[in-house]
N, C-alpha and C positions, 0 to 999 in steps of 0.2 A: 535587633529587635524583631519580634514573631510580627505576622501580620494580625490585624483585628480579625477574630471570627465572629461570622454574621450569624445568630443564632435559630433555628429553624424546629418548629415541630415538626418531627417524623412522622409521616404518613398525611399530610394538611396538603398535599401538590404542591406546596410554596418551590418558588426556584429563585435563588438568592442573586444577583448580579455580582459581578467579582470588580471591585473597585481599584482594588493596590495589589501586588504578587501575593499569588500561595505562598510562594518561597517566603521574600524578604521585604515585604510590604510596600515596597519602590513604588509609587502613584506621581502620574500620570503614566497607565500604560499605551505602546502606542499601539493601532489597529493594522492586524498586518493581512486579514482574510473573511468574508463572509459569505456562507455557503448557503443564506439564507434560512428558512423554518422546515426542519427536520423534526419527526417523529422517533420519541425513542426506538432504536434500531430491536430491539430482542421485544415488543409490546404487537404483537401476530395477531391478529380474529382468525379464525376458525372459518374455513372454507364455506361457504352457503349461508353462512350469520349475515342477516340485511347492514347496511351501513351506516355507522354509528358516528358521534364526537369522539373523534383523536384527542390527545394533549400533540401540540406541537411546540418546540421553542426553538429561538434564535442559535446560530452557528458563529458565532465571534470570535476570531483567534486574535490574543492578542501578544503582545512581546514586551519585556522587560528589559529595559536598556542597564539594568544595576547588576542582576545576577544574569541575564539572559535567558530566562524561562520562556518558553512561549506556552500562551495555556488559554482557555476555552472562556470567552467573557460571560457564563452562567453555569450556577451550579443549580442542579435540580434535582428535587428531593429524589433521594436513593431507594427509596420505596417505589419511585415510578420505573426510577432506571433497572432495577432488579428484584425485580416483581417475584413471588414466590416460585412462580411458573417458568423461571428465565430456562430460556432452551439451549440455550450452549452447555458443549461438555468438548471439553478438550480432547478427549481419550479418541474421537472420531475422527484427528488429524491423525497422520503418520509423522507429517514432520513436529509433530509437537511431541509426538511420542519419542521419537528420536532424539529432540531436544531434551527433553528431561532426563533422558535413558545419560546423556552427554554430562546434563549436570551433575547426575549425582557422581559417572567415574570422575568430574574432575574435580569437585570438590572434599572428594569421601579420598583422592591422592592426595592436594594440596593441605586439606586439615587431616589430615592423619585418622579418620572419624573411625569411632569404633561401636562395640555394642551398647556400651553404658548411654552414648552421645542420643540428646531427642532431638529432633527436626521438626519446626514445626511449620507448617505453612499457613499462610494469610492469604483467603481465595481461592479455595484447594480444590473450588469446583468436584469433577469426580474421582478424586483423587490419584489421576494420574501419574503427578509429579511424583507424590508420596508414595508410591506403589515402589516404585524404584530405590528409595530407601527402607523402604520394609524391605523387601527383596535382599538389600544387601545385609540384612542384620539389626537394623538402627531401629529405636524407639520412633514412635512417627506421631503428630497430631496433626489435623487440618480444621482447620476454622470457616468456615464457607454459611454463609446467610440463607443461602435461598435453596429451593427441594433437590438441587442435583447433589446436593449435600447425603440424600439418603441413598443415594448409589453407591460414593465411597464406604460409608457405614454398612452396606450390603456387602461389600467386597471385603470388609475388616477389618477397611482403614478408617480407627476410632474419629469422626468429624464431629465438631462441637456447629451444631448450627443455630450460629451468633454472626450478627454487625462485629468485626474486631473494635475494639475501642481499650483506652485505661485499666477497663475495670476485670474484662473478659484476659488483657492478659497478665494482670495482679493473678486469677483465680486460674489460670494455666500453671503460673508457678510456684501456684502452691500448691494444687492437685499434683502436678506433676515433675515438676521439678523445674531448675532452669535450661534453658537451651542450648546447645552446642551454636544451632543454628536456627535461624529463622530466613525462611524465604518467601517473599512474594513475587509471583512471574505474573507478567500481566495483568498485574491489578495494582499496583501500585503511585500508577499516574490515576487511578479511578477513585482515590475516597478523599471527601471533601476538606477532611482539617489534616493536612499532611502532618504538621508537626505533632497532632496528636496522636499520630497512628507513631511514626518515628517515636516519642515517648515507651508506647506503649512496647515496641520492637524495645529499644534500650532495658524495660522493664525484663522483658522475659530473657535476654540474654546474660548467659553466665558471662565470668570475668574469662578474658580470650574468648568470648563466644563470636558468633559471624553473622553478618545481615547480609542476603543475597538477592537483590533485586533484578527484575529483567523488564524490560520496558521498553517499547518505541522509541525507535532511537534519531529524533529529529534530523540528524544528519542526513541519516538514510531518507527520512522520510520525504527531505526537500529534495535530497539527489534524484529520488525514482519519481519524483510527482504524488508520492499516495496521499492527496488528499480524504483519499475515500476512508482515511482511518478516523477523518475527525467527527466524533459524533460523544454525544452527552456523557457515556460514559468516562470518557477521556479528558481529565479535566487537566492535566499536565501533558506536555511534550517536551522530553529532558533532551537535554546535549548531558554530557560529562560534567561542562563547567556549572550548569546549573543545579544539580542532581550533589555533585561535590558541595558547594555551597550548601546545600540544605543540609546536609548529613554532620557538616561543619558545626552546623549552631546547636548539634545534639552532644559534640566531643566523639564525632564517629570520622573515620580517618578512611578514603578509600585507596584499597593497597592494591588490589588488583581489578583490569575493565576493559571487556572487549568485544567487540561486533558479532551477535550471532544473526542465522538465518532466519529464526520463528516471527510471523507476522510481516514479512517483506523486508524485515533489518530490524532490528534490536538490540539493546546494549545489556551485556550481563557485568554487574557490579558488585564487588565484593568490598564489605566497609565491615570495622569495628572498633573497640577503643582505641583512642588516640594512642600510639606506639606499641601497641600488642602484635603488629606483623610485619615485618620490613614492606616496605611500597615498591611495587614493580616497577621496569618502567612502561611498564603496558600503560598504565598510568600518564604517562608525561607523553607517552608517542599521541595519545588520542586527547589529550589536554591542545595539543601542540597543533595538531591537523584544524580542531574547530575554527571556527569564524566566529569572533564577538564583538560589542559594542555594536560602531557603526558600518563594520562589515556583515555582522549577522543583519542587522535590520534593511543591507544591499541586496543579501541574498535573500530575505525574505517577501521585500517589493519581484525580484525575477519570481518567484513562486507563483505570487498572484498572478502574474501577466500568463504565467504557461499553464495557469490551472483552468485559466479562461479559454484561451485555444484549446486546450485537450479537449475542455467539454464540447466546444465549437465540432471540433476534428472526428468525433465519436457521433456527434448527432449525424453530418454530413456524411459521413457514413455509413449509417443505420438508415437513413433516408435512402441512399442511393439502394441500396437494396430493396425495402419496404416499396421504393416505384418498381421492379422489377418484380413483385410480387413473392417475396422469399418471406418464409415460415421462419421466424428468430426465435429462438428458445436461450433460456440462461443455465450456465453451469455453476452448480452452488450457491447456498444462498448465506455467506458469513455476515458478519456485523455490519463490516464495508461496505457490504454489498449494494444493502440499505442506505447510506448515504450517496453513492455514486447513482443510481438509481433514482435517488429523487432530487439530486441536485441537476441534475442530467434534464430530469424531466419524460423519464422513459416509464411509461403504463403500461396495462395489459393491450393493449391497440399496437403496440409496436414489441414489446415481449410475452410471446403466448405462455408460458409458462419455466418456473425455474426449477431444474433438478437439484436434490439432494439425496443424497447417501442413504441405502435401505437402514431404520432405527434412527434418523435422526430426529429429532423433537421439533423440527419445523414443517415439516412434511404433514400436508393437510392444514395449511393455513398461507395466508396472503405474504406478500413482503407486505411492512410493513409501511403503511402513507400509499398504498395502491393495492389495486384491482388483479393484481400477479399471481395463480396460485404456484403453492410452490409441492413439487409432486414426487415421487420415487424415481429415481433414475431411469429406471428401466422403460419409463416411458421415452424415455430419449430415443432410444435403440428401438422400439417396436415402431414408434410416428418417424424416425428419421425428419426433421427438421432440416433445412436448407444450410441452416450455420446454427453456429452459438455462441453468447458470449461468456467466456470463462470471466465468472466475478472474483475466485479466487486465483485472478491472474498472478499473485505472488508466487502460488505454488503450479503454474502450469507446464512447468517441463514436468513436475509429478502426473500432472491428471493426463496429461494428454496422451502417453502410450496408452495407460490406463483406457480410454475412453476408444482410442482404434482398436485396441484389443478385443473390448469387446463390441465393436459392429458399428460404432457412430462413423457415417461417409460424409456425413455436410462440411463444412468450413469452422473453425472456430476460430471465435476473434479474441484476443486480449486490448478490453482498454486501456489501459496504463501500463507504460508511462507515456507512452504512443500508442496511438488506438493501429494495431495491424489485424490483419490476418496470419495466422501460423499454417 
């Protein structure tokens, strides 16, 4: 039985509370983490703009003792969370670039994909992903809501910019035909009526066709600490067995599923009709590693207790420097960033400013829920700052030659999953 959905006018600010599972409606859930009142993380003011009303909402994670989901106790309208203006674009990582470049050799080997086959993706952002399948030959669609949708459309990969929902992928295939494959990377734990969107995925896929989802991968997520992933967007946190379970109540079968590196650990999953592909055992090795029931809800009480010390461990830290008189500057400013930042309780008082990447779309505007601006790198290298602290400490063995390279001599710190110095 689906869960009740809770029905919302788009664009109203309403933020729904989540009473039973996204997955499989199991109520009572129990409460396994609050990171307190976070502002949506990608909602920036504009550097010198006076100080205005934020929307802020509650950070509640909670855990499903039936299918084992762990997911976010508030949805909030998707009009606030992904604003037309939203300034992420994938194509500014390397390792996301790498990762796509990864997905498409393996899945264009394991399906045999040819030229006839479309690919379409859900969240195509600037069409990075998709690049790589035009590239190899393939028909390509992307589906992406918000304005970074007109960059892929600038680059000539065709983006429909639409909310995915029922109806938008009825009119994909019949404009364009059925699917070989359909993929969502990181955005799949982000829209609110999961089984509607799965519908809709089932709609567009031919018979043999493939759903390939990529997602924060909770395991990962409790093993390294990254709290700093949870924020509004994210309204699921899958394991296998939960993620299995839902695909289940569609007649979608996962055959093959395994740990990649994008976003600090994430799971890449390959599902489609029920007996259309023999089942790996990639499948049963990572079925088999999880924690469930009331081992998951063990290891998710250790969660809370070290997410508290961490943030202890970083203040105390940051303090001891800050009495020493030392200039702190941040390196990057991703999604995470924004949560660890203001669950932390770190302002522009204790971080003078955060660097990002020359062309990134946040540059010239605050972190968001503080006084931070956030600035071209290269202010890093001409002020030299005392330390820094790397936000996207996931990828910091990438930044950090990067950054000696070119001329940074301070210290840089990684908060998580232990606050050091490198």
């Amino acid at each position: 039985m689906r869960p009740t959905q809770v029905a919302r006018a788009a664009g109203t600010g309403a933020s729904v509370p989540v009473e039973c599972c996204q997955i499989c409606g199991h109520a009572p859930l129990d409460d396994v983490l609050s990171l307190g009142y976070m502002p949506p993380v990608n909602q920036m003011v504009p550097i010198g703009q006076g100080p205005r009303q934020q929307p802020w909402f509650p950070t509640n994670l909670l855990h499903c003792r039936n299918c084992d989901l762990v997911q976010l106790g508030l949805a909030v309208d998707p009009v606030i969370i992904f604003p037309p203006e939203y300034p992420y674009t994938s194509g500014t990582t390397k390792l996301l670039r790498d990762n796509f470049a990864d997905l498409h050799r393996e899945s264009a080997a394991l399906l045999g994909l040819g030229a006839d086959d479309l690919v379409v993706d859900i969240g195509s952002n600037d069409g990075t992903l998709l690049s790589n399948f035009q590239n190899g030959g393939h028909r390509v669609l992307g589906i992406e809501p918000t304005d970074v949708g007109d960059i892929a459309n600038g680059k000539g990969i065709p983006t429909l910019k639409r909310y995915f929902g029922f109806d938008v992928a009825r009119e994909v295939k019949r404009e364009h035909g059925a699917a070989s494959v359909v993929t969502a990377a990181n955005c799949f734990a982000h829209i609110e009526d999961v089984h509607a969107i799965v519908d809709g995925i089932v709609e567009m896929l031919k018979d043999g066709g493939v759903f390939i989802s990529e997602s924060h991968y909770l395991i990962g997520l409790l093993d390294t600490l990254q709290y700093d992933t949870v924020y509004h967007e994210h309204l699921r946190y899958y394991s296998l067995t939960s993620l299995k379970h839902l695909l289940e109540m569609h007649n979608l079968e996962v055959f093959h599923a395994r740990p990649i590196p994008s976003h600090g650990g994430s799971i890449r999953v390959y599902a489609a009709r029920r007996g259309s592909h023999p089942v790996q055992e990639s499948v049963r090795r990572m079925l088999a590693s999880e924690p469930r029931g009331d081992a998951m809800a063990k290891r998710l009480a250790s969660f809370r207790r070290d997410v508290v010390l961490s943030k202890l461990r970083l203040l105390s830290m940051l303090r001891d420097l800050k009495e020493k008189g030392a200039r702190i500057a941040g390196i990057s400013a991703p999604s995470r960033a924004s949560t660890l930042v203001n669950y932390v309780g770190l302002d522009e008082g204790i971080i003078d400013y955060v660097c990002e990447i020359p062309g990134s779309l946040k540059i010239g505007k605050y972190m968001p829920g503080t006084g931070i601006p956030v600035v071209d790198e290269t202010q890093l290298f001409s002020d030299q700052p005392d330390c820094a602290v790397v936000f996207s400490w996931h990828i910091a063995d990438e930044l950090t030659p990067k950054l000696r390279a070119k001329g940074f001599r301070g210290q840089l710190i990684t908060p998580l999953p232990v606050p050091r110095m490198l």
